[in-house]
N, C-alpha and C positions, 0 to 999 in steps of 0.2 A: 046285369052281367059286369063284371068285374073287369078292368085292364087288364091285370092277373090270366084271368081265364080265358080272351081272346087272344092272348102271346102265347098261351100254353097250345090252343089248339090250335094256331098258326104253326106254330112251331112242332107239332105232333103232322101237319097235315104234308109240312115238304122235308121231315126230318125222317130217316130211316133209323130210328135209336132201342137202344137196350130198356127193359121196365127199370123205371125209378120210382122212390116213393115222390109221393108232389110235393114237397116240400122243394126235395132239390129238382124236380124236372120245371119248377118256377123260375129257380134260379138259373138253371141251363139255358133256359128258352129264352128269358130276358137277355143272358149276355151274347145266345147261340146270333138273335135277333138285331141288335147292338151292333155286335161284329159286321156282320152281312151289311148293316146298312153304312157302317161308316168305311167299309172297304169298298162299298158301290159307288159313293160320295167320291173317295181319293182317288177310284177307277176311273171315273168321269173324267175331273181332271188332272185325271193323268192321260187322257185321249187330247183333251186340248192341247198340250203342249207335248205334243207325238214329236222327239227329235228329229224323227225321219222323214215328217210330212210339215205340218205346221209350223215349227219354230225355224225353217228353213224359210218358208214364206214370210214369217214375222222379219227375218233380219232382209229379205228382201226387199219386203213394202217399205223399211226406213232408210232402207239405202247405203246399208252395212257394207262393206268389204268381203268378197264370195269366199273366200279366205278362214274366215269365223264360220265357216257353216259345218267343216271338217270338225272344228274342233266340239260341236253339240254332243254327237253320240257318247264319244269318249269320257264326257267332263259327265254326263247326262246320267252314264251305265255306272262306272267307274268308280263315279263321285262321293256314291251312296253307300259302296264295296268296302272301300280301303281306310276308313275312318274306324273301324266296327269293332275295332281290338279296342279301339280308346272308349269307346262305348259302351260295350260290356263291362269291363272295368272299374266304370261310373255306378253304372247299373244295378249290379254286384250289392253294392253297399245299402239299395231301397228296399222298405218293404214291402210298398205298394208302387208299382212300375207303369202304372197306365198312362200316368202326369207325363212320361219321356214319349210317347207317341202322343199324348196332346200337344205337349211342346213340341215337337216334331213337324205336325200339322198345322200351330198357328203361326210358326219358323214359315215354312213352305206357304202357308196364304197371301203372308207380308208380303211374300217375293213376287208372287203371281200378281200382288197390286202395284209392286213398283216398277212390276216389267211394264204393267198396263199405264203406269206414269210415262217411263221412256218412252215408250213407241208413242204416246202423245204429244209428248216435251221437244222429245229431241229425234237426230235424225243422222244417218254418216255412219261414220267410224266409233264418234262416240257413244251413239245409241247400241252400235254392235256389241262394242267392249262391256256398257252397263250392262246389256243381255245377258251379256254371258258369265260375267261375274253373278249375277243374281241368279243363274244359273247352277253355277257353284255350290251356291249359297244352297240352295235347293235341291240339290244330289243331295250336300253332306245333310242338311237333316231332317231329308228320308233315308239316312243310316239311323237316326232315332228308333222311326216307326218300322223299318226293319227289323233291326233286333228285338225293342219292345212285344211286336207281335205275335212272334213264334214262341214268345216266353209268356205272354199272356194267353194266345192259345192254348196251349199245352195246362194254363193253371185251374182255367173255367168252361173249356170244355171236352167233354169225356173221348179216347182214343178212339171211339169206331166212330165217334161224328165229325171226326177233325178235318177229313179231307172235303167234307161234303160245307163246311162254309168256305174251304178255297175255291171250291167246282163253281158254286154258286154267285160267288162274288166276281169268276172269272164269266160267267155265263150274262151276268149282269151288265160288266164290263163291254163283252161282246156286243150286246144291245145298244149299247153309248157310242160305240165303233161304228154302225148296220147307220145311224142315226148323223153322226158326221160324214160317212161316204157318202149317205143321201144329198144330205148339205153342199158338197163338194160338185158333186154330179151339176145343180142348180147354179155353178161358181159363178157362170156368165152371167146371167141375170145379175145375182148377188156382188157383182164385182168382188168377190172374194181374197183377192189382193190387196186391197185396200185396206190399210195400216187402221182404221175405224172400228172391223169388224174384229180385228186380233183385241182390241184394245176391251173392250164387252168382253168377247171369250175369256181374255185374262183377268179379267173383274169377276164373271163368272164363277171360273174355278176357283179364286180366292175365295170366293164364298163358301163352296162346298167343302174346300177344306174348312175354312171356319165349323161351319157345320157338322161336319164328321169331329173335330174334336171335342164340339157339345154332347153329340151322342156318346161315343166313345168314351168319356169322362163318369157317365153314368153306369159304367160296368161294375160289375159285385167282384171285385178282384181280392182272393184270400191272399194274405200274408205270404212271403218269400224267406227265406231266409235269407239271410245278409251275411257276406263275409268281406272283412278289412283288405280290400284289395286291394293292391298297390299302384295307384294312377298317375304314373308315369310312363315316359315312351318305354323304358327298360321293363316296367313291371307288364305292359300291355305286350311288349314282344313275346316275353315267357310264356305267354297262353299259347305261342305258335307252338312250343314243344307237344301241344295235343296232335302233331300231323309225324311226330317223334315215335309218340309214346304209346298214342292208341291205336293200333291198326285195322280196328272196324272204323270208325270214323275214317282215317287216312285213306282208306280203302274206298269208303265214300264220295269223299272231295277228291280224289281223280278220277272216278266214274263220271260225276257231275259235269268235272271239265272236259271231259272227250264227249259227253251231253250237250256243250256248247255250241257242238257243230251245225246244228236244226237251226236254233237262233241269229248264227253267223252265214247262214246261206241263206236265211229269207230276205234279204234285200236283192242278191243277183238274181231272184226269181221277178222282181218286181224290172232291174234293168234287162233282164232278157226281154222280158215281155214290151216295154217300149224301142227297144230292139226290133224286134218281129212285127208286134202288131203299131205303135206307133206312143209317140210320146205329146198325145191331147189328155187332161186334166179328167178329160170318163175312165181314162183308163186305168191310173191311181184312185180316181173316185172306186171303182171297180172292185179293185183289191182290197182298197180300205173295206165295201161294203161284207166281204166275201174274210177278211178275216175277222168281222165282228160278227159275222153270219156260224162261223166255225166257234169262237168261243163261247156262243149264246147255247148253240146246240150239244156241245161235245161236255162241257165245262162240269156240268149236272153228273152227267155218266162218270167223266173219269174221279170224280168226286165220290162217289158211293164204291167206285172200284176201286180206288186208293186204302178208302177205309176196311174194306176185305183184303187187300191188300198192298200195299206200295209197293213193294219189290217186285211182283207182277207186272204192274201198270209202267214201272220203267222200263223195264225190257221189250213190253211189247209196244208200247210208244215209241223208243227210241229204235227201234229193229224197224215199224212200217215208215218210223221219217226218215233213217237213213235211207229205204230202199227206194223209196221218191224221188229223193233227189240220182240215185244212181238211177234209177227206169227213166228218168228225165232227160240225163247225158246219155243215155243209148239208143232212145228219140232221137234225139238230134243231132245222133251221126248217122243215123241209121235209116229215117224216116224224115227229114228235116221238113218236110213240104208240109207235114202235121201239126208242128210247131207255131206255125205261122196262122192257124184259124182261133178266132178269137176265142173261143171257150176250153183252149187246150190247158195252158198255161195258170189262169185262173184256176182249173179245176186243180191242177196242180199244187197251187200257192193255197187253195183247201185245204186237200189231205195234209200239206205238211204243215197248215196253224194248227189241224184238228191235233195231230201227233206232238207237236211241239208243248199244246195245251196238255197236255196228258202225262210231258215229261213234266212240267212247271208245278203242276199238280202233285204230280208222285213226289217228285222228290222235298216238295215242303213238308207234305205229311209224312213224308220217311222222317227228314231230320226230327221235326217236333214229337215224333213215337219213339227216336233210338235212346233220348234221354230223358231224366227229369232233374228241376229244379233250375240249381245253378249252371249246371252243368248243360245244360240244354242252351243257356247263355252263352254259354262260353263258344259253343259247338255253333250256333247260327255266325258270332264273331268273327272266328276262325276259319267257317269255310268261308264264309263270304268273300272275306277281306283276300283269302288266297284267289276265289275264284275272279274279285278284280283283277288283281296282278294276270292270271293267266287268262283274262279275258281281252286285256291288252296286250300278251304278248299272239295269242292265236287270231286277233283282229287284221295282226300286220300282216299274216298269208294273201288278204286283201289286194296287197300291190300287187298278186300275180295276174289280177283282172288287165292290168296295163299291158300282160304282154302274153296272158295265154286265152282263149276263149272263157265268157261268163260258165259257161255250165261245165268246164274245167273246173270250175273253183267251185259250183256247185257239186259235183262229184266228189272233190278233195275233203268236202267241210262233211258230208256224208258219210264219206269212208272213217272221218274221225268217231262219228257219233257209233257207227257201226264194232266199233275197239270199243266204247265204253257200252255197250250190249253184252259183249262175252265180260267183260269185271263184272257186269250188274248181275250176272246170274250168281255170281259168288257172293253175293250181299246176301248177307241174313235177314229174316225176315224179324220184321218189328209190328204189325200191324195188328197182330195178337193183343187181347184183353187180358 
């Protein structure tokens, strides 16, 4: 039996796809296979280095200033957003675009070994600051494999299977998640703080990214066209006139950002709950286990429903996680004494990864179906790059936890998501062959 013929019926056996002749359902399967594995690799670690959980612990264990732990999420999210006009730009001009998410990935490994240098080396303020510069360093180029992606996507594999290797890769992910909350759970034993065990995880995930851009490098990627594109800050602004000029797209990227809102209220579901039930290390073990439990299970589904349709799956994603968080603020004025038992809130901080996944989902395979070629570059650059910008300025409604109730603000970021539900139904559908 052939390599050939075990990827085809691997690939036939978790793929829900259109007949092809086998020539190209070879070529499908090898890149469909490719994909999946080196998105599970980058998923991995990208669990290691959870802004919101672990790399708060890493500046911990070496004795960082609490100060640098604010600034993770922002540099973490943000970092990878706002670079992506200059990237496409770049991009534009290759004909084979894979090399920018390899380099992307052996960029991001380097950084994961020299964070694992710091926290061995050194220790303070200076350990914090190399943190977090190589932190940087590591947002901007996963703007690489950002844009790369969605543009390889769309080159090597066919539109009704596109959503189902993000489902996949997201479900895979979830398993890496179920996998470190276990970990977490066991802290005590494990002394889990201790600056030794980061230092391996970060060696670790260096490796998997290594890995992921071996596999990755092996993909059958057809020729692009190339246009002489102007790479400069001036030439990379001009691509913003697409939020000008085209109003399906425009119409998109402010659906997305009132989408934002699911994303930006799953943390005050994690401090409510140490609130209420208590802030011991099971308890984030807990959540962590329970939002890689939601992506393993959910991921699959909204993956094959994307690829019947995207525009579907955002609206009714984004409609059950906004209504979560609001049935959650009406608990808790209303019923509060229910709040407080442990399996309330978890089940909660469920439903809204399962929905959350569903939006993450939908809308990669909306954008990578609304266009092709160049153009589909330009369209991941542009929204993204805007959806940084408005991802830091909707982060800042944040300070009202200082002076209103948590599930105030979890209602607040709800009622946003629930505004980009009524746009999403005006979105045209793309998901069509």
């Amino acid at each position: 039996m052939s390599s050939q013929s075990w990827v085809t019926k691997l690939y036939k056996w978790i793929v829900k796809s259109s007949e092809k002749e086998e020539g190209e359902q070879r070529s499908v399967a090898k890149n469909f296979l490719r994909l999946i594995s080196a998105q599970f690799l980058t998923n991995t670690g990208d669990a290691i280095i959870n802004p919101k959980v672990t790399l708060p612990w890493l500046l911990q264990s070496v004795g960082a200033p609490t100060f640098l732990v604010g600034w993770l999420v922002p540099i973490r999210e943000s970092g990878s957003l706002l670079p992506q006009l200059f990237i496409s730009s770049a991009m534009q001009r290759l004909k084979i675009r894979k090399w920018v998410w390899v380099l992307g990935s052996l960029i991001q490994a380097t950084c994961l070994v020299l964070m694992a240098v710091v926290a061995y080396a050194l220790e303070g303020l200076s350990a914090g600051l190399c943190i977090v510069l190589l932190l940087a360093l590591f947002s901007l180029a996963r703007g690489l494999n950002s844009v790369a992606t969605k543009d390889i996507l769309g080159k090597t594999i066919p539109k009704s299977e596109r959503g189902q290797v993000t489902g996949l890769s997201a479900s895979a992910a979830g398993l890496v998640t179920i996998g470190i909350g276990v970990f977490m759970l066991f802290s005590d034993q494990l002394d889990w703080e201790h600056s030794g065990y980061f230092v391996w995880g970060l060696i670790i995930g260096g490796a998997l990214w290594a890995v992921s851009a071996i596999i990755f490098s092996g993909l059958n990627e057809p020729e692009s066209d190339t246009e002489e594109s102007d790479f400069s800050i001036k030439g990379a602004l001009k691509q913003l006139a697409l939020l000008k000029t085209d109003k399906a797209f425009r119409h998109f990227v402010m659906t997305r950002a009132f989408f934002l809102g699911t994303a930006l209220s799953a943390p005050y579901y994690v401090l409510l709950a140490e609130k209420h039930i208590g802030d011991a290390i099971w308890v984030l073990a807990i959540f962590m286990v329970i939002s890689g439990l939601a992506g393993l299970l959910s991921g699959p589904f909204w993956g094959r429903f994307s690829d019947a349709s995207s525009r579907k799956v955002l609206v009714s994603a984004a409609t059950l996680g906004g209504l979560t968080g609001i049935i959650l603020l009406g608990m808790v004025h209303f019923v509060p004494s229910v709040i407080g038992q442990v399996w309330v809130l978890p089940l909660f901080y469920f439903l809204l990864t399962v929905f959350h996944q569903g939006i993450r989902v939908g809308r990669k395979t909306y954008l990578v179906d609304m266009a092709e070629g160049n153009k589909r570059t330009s369209y991941t650059a542009v929204g993204n790059t805007a959806i940084g910008i408005l991802l830091l300025l909707l982060s800042l409604l944040g300070v009202l936890a200082e002076v209103v109730p948590l599930e105030v603000v979890i209602g607040l970021y709800s009622s946003i998501t629930l505004v980009g539900v009524v746009m999403a139904l005006r979105l045209p559908e793309t998901s069509q062959s």
